[in-house]
C-alpha positions in Angstrom: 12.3 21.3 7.0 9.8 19.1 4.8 11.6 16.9 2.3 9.4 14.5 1.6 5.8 14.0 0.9 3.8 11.3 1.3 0.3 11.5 -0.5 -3.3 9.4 -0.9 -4.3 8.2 -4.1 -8.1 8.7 -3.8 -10.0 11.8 -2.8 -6.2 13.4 -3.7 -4.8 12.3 -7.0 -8.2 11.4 -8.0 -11.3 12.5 -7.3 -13.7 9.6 -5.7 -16.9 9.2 -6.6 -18.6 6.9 -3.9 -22.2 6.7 -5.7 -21.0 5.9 -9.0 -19.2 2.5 -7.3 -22.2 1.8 -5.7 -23.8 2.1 -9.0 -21.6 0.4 -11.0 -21.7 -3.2 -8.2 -25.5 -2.7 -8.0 -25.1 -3.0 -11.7 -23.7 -6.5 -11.2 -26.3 -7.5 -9.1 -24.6 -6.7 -5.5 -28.1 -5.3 -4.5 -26.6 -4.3 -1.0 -23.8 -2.1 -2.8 -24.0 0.8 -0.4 -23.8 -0.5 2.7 -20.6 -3.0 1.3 -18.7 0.3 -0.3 -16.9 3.3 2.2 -15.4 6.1 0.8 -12.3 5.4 3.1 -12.0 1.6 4.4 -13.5 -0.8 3.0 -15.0 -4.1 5.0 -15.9 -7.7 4.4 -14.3 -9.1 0.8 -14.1 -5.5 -0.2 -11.5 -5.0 2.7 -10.0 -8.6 2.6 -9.0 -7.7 -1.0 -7.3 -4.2 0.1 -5.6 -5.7 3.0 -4.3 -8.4 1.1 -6.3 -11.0 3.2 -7.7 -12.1 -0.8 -6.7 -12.5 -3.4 -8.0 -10.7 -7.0 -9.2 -13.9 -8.1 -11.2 -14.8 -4.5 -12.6 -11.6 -4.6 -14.5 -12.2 -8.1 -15.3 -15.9 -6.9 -16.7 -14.7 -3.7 -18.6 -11.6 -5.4 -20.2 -13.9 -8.2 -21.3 -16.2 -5.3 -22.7 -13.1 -3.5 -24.5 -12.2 -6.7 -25.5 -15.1 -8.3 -23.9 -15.0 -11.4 -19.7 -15.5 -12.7 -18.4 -12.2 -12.8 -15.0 -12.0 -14.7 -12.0 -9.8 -13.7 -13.0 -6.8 -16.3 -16.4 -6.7 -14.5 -14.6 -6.4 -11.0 -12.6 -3.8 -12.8 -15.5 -2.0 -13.9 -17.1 -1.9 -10.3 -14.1 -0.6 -8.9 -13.3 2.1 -11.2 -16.6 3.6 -10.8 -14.8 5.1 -7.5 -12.7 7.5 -10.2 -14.3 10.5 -11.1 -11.6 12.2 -12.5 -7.7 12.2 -12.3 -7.3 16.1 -12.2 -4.5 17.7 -14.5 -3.5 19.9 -11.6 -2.7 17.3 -9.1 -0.4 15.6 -11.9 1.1 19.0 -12.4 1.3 19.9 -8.9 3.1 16.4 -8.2 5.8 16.8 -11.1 6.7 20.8 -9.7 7.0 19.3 -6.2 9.0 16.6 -7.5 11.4 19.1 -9.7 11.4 21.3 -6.6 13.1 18.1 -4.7 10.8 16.8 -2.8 10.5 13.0 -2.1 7.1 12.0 -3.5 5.5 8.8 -1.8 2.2 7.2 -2.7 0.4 5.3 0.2 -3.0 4.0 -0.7 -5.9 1.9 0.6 -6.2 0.0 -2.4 -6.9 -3.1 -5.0 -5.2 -4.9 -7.9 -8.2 -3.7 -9.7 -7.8 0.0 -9.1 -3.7 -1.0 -9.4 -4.4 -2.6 -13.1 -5.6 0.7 -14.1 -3.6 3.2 -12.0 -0.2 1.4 -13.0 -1.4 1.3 -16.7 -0.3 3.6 -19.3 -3.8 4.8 -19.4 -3.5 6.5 -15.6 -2.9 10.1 -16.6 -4.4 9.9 -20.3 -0.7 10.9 -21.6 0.9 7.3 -21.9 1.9 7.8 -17.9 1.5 5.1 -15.2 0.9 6.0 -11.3 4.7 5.1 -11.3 5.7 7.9 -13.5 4.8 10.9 -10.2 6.1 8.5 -7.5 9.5 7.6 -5.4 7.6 5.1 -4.2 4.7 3.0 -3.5 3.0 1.7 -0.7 0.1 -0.1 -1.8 -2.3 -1.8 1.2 -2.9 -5.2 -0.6 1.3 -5.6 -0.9 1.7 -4.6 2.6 -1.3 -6.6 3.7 -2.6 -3.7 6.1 -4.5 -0.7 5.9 -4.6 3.4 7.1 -4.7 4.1 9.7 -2.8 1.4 11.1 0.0 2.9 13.3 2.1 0.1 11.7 2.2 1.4 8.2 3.2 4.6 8.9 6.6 3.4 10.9 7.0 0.9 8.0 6.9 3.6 5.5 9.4 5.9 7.9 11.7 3.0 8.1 11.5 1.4 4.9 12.4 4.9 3.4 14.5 6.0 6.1 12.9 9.3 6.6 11.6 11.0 10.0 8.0 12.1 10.8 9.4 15.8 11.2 10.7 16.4 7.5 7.9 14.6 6.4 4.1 15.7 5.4 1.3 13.5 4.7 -1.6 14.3 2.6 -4.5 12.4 3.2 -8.7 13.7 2.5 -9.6 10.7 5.5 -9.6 12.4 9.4 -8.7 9.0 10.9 -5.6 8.5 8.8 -4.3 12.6 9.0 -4.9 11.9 13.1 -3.2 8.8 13.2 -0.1 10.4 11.3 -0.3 13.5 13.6 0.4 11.0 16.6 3.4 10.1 14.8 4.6 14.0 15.1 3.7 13.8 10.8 2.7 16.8 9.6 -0.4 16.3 8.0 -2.9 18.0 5.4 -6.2 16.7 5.2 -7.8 18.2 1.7 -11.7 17.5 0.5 -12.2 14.7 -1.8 -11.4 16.5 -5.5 -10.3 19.5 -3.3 -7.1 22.1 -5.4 -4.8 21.4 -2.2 -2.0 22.6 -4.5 -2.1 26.3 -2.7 -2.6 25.0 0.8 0.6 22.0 0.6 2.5 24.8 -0.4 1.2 27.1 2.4 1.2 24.1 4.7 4.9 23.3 3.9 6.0 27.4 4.3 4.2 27.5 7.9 6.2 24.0 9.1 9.1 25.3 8.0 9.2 28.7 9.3 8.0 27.1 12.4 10.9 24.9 12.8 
């Protein structure tokens, strides 16, 4: 029986859009944008900072010396948030009808106190609603200081929230974090970036069940 699900923030809750980051760095003068910037892990100072190997404040040092030119911490911002395309009213609809059907809702993202600054704003949803307001809980990569698909911070999250991998379903739009969480025995959903998923969860959670 599924109790509790644990969902991705981007390409889930909010729809990514990949070129517009790339945009938005190139912008700054990170002429190599593209080839920095992954739609699912990020690498170099863009995955220090969302592994928690930097800090907010090395990451602009080190991306002003990559560029040339002092970048303050609204222009990081700006770069990041080009990966938002959208927060989609159904997902934020879908979370608070899973959440007053009594499901345990869990947030684990591969993400930045850039992205967080936003996302745990009042200004997330547009209706005076941080990330917080949808969530049980949050397990944020730069805290934990490692990334999906680590094996690790999937047991952390099992443990920490003393839950087991059968009542639990992870929603993730990356293949090599739904696999890794399948090797756990979680049951998994792996939706297209800005995909409805709201049908299929519900499908997916009616198939484990009856199957258990």
């Amino acid at each position: 029986m599924i109790k509790n699900i644990v969902f991705d923030l981007g390409g889930v809750i909010m729809t990514i859009d990949q070129s517009e980051a790339v945009r938005r760095f190139r912008s700054l003068g990170l002429e190599d944008a593209e080839k920095r910037l992954d739609p699912y892990t990020q690498s170099g100072i863009f995955g220090d900072l969302e592994e928690g190997k930097i800090t907010a404040e090395d990451f602009r040092r080190e991306l002003s010396s990559l560029v040339g030119k002092e970048l303050t911490f609204e222009q990081c911002c700006y770069g990041w948030r080009g990966y938002c395309k959208e927060v989609p009213r159904r997902a934020l609809d879908a979370l608070k009808r899973l959440k007053a059907d009594g499901y345990r809702l869990i947030l684990l993202s591969n993400t930045n106190p850039y992205m967080m600054s936003w996302a745990l704003s009042d200004d997330f949803d547009g209706e005076g609603h941080s990330l917080e307001y949808y969530f049980d809980s949050l397990y944020l990569s730069y805290k934990l200081k490692m990334m999906k698909p680590c094996e690790e911070i999937f047991n952390l999250i099992l443990e920490k929230e003393g839950i087991t991998p059968e009542e639990t379903l992870f929603v993730d739009d990356g293949p090599r974090n739904t696999a890794m969480a399948s090797n756990l025995g979680i049951n998994t959903l792996c939706p297209k970036n800005g995909e409805d998923w709201t049908d299929a969860l519900y499908e997916r959670i009616k198939c484990v069940n009856e199957f258990r």
